[in-house]
N, CA, C and O atoms as CSV, one atom per row, in Angstrom:
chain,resi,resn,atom,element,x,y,z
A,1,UNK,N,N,0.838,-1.187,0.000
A,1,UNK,CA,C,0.000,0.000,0.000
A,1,UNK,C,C,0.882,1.250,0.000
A,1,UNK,O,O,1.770,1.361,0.846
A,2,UNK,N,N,0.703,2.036,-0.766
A,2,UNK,CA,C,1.434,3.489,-1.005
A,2,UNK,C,C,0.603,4.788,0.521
A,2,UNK,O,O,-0.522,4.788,1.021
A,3,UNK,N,N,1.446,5.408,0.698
A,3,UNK,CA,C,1.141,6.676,1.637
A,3,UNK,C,C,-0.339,6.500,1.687
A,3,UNK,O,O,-0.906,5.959,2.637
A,4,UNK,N,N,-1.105,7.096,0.364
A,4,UNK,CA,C,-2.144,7.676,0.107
A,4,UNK,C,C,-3.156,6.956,0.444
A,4,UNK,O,O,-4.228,7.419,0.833
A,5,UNK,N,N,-2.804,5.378,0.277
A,5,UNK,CA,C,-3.958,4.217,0.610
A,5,UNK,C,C,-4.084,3.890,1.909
A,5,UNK,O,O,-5.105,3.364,2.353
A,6,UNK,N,N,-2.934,4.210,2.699
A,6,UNK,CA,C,-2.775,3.878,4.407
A,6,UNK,C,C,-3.437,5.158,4.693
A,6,UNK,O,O,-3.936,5.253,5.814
A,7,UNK,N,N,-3.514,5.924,4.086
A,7,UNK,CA,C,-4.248,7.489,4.872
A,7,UNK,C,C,-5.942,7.134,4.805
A,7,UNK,O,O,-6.804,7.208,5.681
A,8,UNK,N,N,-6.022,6.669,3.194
A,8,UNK,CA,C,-7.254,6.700,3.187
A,8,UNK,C,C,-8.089,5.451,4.285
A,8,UNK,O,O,-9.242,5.421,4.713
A,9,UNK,N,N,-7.114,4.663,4.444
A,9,UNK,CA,C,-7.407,3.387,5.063
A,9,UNK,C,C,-7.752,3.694,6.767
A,9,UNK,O,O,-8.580,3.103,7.461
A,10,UNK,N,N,-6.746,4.913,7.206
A,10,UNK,CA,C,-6.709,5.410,8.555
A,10,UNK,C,C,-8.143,6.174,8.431
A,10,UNK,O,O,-8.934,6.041,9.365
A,11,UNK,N,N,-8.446,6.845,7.481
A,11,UNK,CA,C,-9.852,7.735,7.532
A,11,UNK,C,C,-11.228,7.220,7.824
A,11,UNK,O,O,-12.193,7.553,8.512
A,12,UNK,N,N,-10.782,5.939,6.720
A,12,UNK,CA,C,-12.045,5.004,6.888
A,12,UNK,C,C,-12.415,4.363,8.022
A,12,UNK,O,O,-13.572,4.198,8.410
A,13,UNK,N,N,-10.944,3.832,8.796
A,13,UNK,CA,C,-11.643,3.137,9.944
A,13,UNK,C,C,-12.066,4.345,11.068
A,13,UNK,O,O,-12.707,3.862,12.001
A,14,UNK,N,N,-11.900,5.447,11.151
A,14,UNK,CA,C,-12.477,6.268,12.020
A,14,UNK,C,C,-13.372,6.990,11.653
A,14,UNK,O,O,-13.453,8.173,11.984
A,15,UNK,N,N,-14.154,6.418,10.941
A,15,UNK,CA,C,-15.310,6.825,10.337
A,15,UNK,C,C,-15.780,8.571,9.391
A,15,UNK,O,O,-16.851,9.144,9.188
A,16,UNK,N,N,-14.267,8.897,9.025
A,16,UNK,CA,C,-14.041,10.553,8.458
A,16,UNK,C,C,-15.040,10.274,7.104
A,16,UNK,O,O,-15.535,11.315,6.672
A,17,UNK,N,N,-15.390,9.117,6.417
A,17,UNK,CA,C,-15.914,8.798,5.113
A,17,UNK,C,C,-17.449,8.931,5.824
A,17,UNK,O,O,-18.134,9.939,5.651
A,18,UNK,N,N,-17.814,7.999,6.492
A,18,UNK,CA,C,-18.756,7.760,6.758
A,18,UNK,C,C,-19.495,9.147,7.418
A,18,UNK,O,O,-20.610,9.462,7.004
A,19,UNK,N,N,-18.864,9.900,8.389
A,19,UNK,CA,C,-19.318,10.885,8.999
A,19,UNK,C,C,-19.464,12.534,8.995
A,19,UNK,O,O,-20.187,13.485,9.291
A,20,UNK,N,N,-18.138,12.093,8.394
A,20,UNK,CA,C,-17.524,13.947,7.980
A,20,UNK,C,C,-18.053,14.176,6.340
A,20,UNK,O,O,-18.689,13.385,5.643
A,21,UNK,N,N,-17.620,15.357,6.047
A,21,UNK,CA,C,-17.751,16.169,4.851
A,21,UNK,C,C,-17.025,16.644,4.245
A,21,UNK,O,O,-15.923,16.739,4.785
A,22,UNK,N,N,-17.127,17.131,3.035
A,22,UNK,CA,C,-16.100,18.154,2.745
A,22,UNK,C,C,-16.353,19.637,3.552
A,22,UNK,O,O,-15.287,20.163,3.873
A,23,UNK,N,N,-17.201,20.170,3.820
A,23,UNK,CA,C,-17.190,21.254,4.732
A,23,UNK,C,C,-16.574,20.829,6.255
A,23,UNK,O,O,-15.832,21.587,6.879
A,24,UNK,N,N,-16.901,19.801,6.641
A,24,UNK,CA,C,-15.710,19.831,7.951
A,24,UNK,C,C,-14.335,19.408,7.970
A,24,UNK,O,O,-13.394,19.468,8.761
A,25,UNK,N,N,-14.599,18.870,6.586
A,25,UNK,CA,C,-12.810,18.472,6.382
A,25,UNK,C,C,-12.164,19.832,5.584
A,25,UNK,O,O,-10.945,20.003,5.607
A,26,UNK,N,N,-13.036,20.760,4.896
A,26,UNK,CA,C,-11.897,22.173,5.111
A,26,UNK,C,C,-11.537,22.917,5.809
A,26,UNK,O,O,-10.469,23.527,5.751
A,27,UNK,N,N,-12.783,23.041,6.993
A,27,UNK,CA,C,-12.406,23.878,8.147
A,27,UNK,C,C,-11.574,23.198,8.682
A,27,UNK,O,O,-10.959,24.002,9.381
A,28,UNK,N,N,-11.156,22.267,8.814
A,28,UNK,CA,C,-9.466,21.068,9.701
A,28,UNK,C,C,-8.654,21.544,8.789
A,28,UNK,O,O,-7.539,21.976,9.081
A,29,UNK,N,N,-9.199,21.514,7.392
A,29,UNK,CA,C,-8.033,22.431,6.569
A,29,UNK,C,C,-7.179,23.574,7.352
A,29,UNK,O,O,-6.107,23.483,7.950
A,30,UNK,N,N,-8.149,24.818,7.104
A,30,UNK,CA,C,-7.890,26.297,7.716
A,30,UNK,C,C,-7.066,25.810,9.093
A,30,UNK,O,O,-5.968,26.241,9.444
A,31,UNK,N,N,-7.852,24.829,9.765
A,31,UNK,CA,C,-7.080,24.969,11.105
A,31,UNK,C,C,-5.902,24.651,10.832
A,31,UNK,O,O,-5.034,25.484,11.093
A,32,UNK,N,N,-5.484,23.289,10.193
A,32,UNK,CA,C,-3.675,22.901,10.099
A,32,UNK,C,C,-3.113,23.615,9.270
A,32,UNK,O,O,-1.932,23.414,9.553
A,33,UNK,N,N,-3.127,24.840,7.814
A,33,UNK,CA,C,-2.846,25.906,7.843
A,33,UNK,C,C,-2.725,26.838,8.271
A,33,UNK,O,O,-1.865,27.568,7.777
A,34,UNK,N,N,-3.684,27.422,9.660
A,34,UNK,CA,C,-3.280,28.185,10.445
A,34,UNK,C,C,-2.055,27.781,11.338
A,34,UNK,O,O,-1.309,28.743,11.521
A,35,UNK,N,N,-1.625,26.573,11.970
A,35,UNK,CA,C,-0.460,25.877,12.591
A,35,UNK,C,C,0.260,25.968,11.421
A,35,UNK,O,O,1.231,26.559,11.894
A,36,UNK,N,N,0.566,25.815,10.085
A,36,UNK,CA,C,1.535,25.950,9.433
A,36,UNK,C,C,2.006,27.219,9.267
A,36,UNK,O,O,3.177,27.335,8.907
A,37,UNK,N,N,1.235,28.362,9.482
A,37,UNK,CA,C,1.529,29.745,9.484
A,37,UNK,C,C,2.308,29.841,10.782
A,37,UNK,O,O,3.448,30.302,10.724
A,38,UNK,N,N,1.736,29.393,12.122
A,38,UNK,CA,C,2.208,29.409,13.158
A,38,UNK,C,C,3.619,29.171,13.067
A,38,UNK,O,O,4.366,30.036,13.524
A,39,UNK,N,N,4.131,28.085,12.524
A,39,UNK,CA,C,5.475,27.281,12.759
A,39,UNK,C,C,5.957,27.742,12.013
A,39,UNK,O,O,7.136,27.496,12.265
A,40,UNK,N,N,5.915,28.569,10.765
A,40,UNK,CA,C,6.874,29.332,9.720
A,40,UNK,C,C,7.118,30.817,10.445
A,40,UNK,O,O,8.254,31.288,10.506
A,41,UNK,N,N,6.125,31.413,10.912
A,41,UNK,CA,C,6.013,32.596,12.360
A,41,UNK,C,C,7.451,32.450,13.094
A,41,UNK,O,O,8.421,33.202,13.197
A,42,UNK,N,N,7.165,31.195,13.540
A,42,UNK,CA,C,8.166,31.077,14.954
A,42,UNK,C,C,9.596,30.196,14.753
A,42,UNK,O,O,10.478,29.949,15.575
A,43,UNK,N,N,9.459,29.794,13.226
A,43,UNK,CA,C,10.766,29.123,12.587
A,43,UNK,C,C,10.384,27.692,13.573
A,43,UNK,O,O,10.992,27.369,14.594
A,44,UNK,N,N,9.602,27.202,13.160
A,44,UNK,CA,C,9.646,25.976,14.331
A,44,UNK,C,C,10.052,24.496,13.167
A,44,UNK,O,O,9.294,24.377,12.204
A,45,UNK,N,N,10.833,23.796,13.264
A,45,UNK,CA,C,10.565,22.815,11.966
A,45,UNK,C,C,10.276,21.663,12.609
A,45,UNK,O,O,10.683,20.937,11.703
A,46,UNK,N,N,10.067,21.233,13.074
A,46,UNK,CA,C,9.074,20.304,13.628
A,46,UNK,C,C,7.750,20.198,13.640
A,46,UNK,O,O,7.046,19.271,13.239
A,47,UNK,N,N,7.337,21.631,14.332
A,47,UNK,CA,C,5.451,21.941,13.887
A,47,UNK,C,C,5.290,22.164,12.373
A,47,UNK,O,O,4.206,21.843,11.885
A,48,UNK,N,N,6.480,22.806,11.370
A,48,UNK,CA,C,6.549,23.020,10.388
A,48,UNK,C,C,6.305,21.663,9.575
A,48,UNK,O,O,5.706,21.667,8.500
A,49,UNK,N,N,6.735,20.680,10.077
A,49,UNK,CA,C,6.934,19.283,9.357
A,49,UNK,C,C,5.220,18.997,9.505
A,49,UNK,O,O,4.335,19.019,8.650
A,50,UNK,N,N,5.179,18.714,11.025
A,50,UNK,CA,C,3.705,18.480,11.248
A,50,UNK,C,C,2.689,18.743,10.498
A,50,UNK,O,O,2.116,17.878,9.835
A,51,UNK,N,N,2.296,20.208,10.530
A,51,UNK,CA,C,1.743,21.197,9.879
A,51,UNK,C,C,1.348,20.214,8.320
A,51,UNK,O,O,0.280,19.631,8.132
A,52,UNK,N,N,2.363,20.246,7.487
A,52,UNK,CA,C,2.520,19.694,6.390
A,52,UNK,C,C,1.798,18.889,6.182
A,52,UNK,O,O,0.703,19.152,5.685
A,53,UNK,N,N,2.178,17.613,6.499
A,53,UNK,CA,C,1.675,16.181,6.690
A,53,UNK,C,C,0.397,16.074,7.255
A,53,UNK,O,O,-0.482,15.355,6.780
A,54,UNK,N,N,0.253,16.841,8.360
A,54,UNK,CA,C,-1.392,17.016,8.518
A,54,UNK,C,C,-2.270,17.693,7.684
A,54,UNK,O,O,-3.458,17.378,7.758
A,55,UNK,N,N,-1.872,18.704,6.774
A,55,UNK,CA,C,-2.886,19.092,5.448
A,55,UNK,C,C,-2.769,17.921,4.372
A,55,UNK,O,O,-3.818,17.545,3.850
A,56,UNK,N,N,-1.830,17.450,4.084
A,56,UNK,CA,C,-1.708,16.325,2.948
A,56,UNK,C,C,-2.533,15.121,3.488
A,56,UNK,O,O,-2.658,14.155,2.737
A,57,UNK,N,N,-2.978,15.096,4.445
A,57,UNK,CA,C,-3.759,14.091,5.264
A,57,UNK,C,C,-5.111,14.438,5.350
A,57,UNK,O,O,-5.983,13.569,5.360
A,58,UNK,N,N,-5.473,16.154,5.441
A,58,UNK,CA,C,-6.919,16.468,5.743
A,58,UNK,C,C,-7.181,16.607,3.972
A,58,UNK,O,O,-8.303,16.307,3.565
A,59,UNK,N,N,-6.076,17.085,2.916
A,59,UNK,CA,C,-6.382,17.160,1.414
A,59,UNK,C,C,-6.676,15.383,1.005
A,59,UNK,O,O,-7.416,15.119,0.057
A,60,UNK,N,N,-6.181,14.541,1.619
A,60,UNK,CA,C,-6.266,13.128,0.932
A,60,UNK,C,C,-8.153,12.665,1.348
A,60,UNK,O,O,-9.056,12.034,0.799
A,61,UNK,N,N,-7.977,13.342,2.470
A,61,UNK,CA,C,-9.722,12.948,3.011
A,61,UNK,C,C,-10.808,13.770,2.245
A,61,UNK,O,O,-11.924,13.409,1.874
A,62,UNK,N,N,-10.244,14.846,2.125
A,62,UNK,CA,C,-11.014,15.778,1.533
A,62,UNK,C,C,-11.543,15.528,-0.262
A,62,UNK,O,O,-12.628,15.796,-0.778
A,63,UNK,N,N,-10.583,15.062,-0.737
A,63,UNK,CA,C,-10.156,15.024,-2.332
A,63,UNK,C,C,-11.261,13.632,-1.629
A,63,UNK,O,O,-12.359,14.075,-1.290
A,64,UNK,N,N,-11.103,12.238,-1.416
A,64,UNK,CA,C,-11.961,11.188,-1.154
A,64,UNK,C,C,-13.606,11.779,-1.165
A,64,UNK,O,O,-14.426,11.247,-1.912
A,65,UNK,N,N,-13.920,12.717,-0.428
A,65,UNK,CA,C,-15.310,12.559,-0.132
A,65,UNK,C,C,-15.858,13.232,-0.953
A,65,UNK,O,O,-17.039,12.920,-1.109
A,66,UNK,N,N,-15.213,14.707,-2.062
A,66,UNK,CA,C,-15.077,14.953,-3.253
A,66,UNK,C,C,-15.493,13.566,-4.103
A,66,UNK,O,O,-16.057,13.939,-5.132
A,67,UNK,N,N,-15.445,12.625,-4.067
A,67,UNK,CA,C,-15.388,11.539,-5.343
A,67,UNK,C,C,-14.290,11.534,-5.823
A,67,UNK,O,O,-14.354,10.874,-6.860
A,68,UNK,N,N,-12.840,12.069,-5.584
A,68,UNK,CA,C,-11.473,11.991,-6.604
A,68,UNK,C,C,-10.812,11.530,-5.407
A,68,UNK,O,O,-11.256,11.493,-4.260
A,69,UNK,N,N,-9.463,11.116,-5.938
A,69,UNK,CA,C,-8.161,10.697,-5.250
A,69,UNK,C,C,-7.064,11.592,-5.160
A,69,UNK,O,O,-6.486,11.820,-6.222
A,70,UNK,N,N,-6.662,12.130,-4.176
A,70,UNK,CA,C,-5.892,13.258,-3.641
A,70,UNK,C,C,-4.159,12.814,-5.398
A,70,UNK,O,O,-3.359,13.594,-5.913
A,71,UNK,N,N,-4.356,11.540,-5.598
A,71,UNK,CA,C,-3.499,11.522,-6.695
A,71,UNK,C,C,-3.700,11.961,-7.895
A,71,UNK,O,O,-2.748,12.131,-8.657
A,72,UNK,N,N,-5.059,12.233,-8.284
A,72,UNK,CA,C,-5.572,12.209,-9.504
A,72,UNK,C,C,-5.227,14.056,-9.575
A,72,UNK,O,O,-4.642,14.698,-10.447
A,73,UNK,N,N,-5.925,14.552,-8.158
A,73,UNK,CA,C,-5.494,16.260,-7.799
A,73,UNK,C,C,-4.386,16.217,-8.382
A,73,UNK,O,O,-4.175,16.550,-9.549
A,74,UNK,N,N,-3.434,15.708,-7.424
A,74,UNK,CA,C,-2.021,16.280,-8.308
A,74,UNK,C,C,-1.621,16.043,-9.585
A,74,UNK,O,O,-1.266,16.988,-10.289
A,75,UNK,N,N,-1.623,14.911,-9.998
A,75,UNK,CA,C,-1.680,14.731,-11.458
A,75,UNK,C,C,-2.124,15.520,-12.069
A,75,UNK,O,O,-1.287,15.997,-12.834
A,76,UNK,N,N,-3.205,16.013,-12.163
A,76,UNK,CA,C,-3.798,17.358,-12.556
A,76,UNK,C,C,-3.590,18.653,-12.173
A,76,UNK,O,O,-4.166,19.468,-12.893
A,77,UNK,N,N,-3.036,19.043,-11.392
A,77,UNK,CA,C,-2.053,20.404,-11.005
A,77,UNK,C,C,-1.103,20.099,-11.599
A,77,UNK,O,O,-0.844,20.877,-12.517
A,78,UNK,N,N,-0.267,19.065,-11.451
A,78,UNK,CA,C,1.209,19.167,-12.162
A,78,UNK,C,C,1.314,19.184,-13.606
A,78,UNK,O,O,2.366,19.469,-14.178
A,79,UNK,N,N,0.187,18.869,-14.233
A,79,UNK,CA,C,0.108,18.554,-15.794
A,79,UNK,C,C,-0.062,20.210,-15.693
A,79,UNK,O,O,1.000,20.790,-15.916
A,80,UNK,N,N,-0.807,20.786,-15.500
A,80,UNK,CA,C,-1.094,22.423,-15.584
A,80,UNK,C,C,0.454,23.052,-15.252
A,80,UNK,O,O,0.992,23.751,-16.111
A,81,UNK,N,N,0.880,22.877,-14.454
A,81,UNK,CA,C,2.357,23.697,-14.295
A,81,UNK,C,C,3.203,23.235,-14.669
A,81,UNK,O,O,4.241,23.877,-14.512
A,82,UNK,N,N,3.284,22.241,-15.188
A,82,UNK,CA,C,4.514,21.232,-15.841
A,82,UNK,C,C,5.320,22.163,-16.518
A,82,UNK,O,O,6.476,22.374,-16.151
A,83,UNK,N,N,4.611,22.959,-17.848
A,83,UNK,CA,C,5.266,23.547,-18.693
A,83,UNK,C,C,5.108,25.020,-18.562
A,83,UNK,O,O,5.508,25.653,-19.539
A,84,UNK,N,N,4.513,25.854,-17.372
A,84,UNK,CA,C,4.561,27.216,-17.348
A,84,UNK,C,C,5.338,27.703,-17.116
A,84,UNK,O,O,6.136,26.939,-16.573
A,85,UNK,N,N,5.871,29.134,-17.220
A,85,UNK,CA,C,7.021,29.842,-17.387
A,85,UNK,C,C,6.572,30.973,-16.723
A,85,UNK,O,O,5.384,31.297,-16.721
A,86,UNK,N,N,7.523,31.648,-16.111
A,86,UNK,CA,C,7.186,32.988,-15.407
A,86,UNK,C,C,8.548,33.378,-14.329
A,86,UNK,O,O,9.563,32.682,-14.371
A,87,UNK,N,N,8.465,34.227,-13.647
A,87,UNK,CA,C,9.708,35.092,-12.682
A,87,UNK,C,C,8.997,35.050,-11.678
A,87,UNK,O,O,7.789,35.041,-11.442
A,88,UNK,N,N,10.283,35.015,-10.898
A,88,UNK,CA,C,10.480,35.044,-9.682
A,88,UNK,C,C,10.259,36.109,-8.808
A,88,UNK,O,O,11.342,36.336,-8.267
A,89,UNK,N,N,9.211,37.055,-8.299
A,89,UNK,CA,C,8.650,38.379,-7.671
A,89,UNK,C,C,8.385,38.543,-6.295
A,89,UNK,O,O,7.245,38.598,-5.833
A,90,UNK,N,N,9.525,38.631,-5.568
A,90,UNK,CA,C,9.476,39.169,-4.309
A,90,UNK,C,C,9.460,38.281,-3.531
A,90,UNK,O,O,9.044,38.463,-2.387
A,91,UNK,N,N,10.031,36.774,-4.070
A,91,UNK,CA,C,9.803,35.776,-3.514
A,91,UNK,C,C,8.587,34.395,-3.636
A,91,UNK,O,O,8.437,33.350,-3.003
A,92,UNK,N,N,7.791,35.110,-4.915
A,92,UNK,CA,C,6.780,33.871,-5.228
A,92,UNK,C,C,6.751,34.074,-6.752
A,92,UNK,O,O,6.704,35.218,-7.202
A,93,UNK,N,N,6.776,33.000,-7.561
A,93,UNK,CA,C,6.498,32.487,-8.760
A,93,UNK,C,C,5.408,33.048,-9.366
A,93,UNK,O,O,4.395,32.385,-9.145
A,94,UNK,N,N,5.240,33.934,-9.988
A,94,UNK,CA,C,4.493,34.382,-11.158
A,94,UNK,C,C,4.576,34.031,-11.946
A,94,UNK,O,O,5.662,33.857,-12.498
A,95,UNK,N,N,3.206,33.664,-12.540
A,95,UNK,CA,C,3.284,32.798,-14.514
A,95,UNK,C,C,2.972,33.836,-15.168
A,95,UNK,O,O,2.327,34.838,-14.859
A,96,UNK,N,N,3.569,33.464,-16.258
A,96,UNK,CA,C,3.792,34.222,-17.713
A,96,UNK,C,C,1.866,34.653,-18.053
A,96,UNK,O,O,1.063,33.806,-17.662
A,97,UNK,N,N,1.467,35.558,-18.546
A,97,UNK,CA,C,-0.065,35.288,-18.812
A,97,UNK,C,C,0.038,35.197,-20.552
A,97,UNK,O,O,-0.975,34.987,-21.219
């Protein structure tokens, strides 16, 4: 089983499929983005790590109850940026329009 199938596998047995939503699985969003803001705040890399792994965990549940697979998401973001072009502005990636 790959990452994505042990996550989804952890979701299922605690009933996140059965019970939750996509509206309560974005607000867990906002919250473990707000802790990722926190730990980039305070240079923490540990909560920073956390942080991470707990959105890629609330996006894998989330993308599930959506009807898609948090793989199929990326596959499909990365096909979109694969080949865009743009500069570097103040510290974030701007695409070419």
């Amino acid at each position: 089983m790959n990452k994505f199938e042990l996550i989804r596998e952890w979701a299922r047995t605690r009933g996140i499929y059965e019970q939750g939503d996509k509206k309560t699985q974005v607000i867990k969003l906002y919250e473990e983005v707000g802790e990722l803001s926190q730990a980039i705040l305070n240079n923490n890399t540990n909560d920073f790590i956390d942080a991470i792994g707990d959105s890629v965990i609330v996006l894998t549940s989330l993308a599930s109850l959506g009807g898609v697979d948090i793989e199929q998401c990326i596959d499909s973001a990365y096909k979109e940026i694969s080949n865009r072009e743009g500069d570097m502005i103040n510290g974030t990636f701007v695409k070419n329009k």
